[in-house]
N, C-alpha and C positions, 0 to 999 in steps of 0.2 A: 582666723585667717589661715592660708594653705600657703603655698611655698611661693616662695618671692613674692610677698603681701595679694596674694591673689585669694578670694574669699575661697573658701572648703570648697563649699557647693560648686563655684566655677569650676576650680582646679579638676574634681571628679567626673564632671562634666565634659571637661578636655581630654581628659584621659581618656572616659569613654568614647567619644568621638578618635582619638587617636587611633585607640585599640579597634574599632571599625571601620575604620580606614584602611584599605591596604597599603602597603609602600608598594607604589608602580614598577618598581623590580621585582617583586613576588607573584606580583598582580598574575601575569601570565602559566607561572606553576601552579599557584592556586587555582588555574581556572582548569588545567588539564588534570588535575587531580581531582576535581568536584566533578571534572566529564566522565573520570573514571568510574563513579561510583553514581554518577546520574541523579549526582545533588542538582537539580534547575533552579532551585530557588538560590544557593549559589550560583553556582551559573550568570544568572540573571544580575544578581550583585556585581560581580566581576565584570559583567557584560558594561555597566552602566562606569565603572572605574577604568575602563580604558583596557581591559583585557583583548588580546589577538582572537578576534572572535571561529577566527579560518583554522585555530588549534585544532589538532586531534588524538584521540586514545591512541594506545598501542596497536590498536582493528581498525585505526581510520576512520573512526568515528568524529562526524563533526557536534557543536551543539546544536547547531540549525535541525541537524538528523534528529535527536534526541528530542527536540521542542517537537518536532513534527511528528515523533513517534506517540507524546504523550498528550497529544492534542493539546500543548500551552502555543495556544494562539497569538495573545498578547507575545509572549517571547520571543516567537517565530519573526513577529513582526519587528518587533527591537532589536534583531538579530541582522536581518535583514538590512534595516536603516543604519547599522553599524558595519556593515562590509561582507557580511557572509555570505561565501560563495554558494548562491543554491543549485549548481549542480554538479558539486562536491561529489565523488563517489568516496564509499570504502573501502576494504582493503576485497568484498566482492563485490565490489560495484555498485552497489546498493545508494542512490540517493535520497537526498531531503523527501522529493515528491514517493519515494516507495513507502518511505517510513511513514508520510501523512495517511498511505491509502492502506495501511495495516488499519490503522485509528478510524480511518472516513470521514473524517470532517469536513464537510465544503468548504469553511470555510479558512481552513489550512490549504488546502488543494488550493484552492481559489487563489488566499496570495502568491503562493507559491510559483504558479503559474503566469499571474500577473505580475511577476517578476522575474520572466523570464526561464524557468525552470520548463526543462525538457521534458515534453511527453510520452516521448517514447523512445528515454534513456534505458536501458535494460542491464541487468547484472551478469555477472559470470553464468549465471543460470540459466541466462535469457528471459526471466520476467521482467516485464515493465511494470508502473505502476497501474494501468490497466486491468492482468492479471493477477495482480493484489487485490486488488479492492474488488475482483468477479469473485475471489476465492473466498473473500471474507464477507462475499454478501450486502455490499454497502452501493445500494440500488443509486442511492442520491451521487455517491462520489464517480461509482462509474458513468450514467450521466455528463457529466460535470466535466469528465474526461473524455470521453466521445466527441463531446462538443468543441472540446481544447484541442481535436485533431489527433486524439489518442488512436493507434491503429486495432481494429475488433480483429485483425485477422494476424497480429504478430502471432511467432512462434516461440517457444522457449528451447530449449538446446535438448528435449525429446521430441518435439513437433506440437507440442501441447499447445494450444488457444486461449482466449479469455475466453470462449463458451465450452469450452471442455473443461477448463479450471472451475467455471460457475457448476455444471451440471457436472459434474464428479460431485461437489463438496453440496449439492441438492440447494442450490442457493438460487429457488423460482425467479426472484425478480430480479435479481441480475440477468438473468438469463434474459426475461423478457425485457430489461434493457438492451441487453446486446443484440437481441434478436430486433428491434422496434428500429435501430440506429438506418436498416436498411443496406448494409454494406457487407455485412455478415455471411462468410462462406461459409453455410448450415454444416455441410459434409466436409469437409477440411479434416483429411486424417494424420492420428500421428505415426509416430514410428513402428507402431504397431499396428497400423494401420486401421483403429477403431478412431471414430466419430464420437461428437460428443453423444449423440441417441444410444451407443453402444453402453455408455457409461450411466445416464439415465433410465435404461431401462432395467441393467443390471441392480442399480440401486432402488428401484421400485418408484420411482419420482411419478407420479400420474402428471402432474400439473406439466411439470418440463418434460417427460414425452411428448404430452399433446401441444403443449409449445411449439415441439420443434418442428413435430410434424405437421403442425399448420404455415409454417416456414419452407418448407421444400424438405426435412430430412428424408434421406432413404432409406426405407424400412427395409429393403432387402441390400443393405451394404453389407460386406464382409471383411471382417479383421484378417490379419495374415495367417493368424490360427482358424480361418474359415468360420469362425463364430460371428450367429447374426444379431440384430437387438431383439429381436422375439426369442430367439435359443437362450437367449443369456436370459430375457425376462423370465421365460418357461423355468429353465434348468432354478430358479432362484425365487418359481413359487411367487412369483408376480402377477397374479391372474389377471389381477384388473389392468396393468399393466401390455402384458401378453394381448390382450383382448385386444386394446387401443391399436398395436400395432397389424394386430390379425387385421382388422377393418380397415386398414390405410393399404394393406398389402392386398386385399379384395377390391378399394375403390378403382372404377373405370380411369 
């Protein structure tokens, strides 16, 4: 027998359960301390004990940010039907939905969204989640977001685009999502006054040059440094590249 006539086995058994139980006055540090270190599986424990789910790190980070950063869906979801505000910023602004379009999973973006989470909330930088997920390539999520009212032609705080983010980082099919959406200003320069074609050509992209140029780009735009996208293809040993533009700057 165990203490006050209570059999061993129980007694250990309570204990155990004690011992993983939190006391609901801990509950809450415990949970910004497991945010600290991007324990989710704590997290997720404390979530279910009645922890302040609207917590955040020292950076502002929420756990909603974090589940969405690591594609745990399920969490994202538990997080949500427990009060978390999804369009929480950081300490740059940075939302749940940015952090989901790092990951690209539809279907984080997806609840996220169907719970109201902004589409074209933007951080200190000026990216939305839009140009996340052009940058990172993730064909389905940008999609997903176009759809939800995402804008193709935001700017970030150097004039940048979601098709200048995609075609810098040579990521085709996001392109030709952004480009398919039909709303797309192909030429849209940034502060430097290059296009995304400038940046595609320079990176040697065949596919997303002729993308764009089947799109409306202008093969003979010029940057503020007067550099064009055939000079930059040429100078950078792009033949096949160069070529494609040379025959758009020939067509009638």
């Amino acid at each position: 027998m165990g203490m006050n006539g209570i059999p061993r086995a129980a007694a250990v058994g309570l204990l155990a359960a004690l011992l993983a139980t939190p006391l609901r006055a801990g509950v809450d540090d415990q949970f910004v301390a497991a945010l600290g270190v991007a324990d989710l599986d704590a997290v997720e424990r404390l979530a279910a004990h009645g922890a302040d789910v609207n917590l955040r790190t020292d950076l502002g980070k929420t756990a909603l940010m974090l589940a969405a950063r690591h594609g745990r869906h399920r969490l994202v979801r538990t997080l949500i039907e427990a009060g978390a505000d999804v369009n929480a910023a950081n300490d740059n602004g940075g939302t749940a939905l940015m952090y989901a379009a790092i990951e690209g999973d539809p279907r984080t973006l997806g609840l996220l969204l169907s719970h109201g989470a902004e589409a074209n909330a933007s951080g200190s930088n000026g990216w939305t989640a839009l140009m996340v997920a052009s940058a990172k390539g993730h064909e389905s999520a940008v999609r997903l977001l176009l759809s939800q009212g995402a804008d193709p032609n935001a700017r970030d705080v150097y004039g940048w685009t979601p098709l200048m983010r995609a075609a810098f980082e040579t990521r085709a099919a996001a392109v030709s999502a952004l480009l398919e959406s039909g709303a797309i200003e192909v030429n849209a320069r940034n502060e430097n006054g290059a296009t995304a074609l400038h940046y595609a050509a320079a990176l040697g992209s065949t596919a997303i040059v002729r993308a764009l140029l089947e799109h409306g780009a202008n093969p003979a735009s010029t940057d503020l440094e007067g550099r064009t996208p055939l000079g930059m293809a040429s100078d950078m040993g792009h033949a096949r590249v160069a070529s494609l533009i040379n025959d758009s700057l020939r067509a009638p």
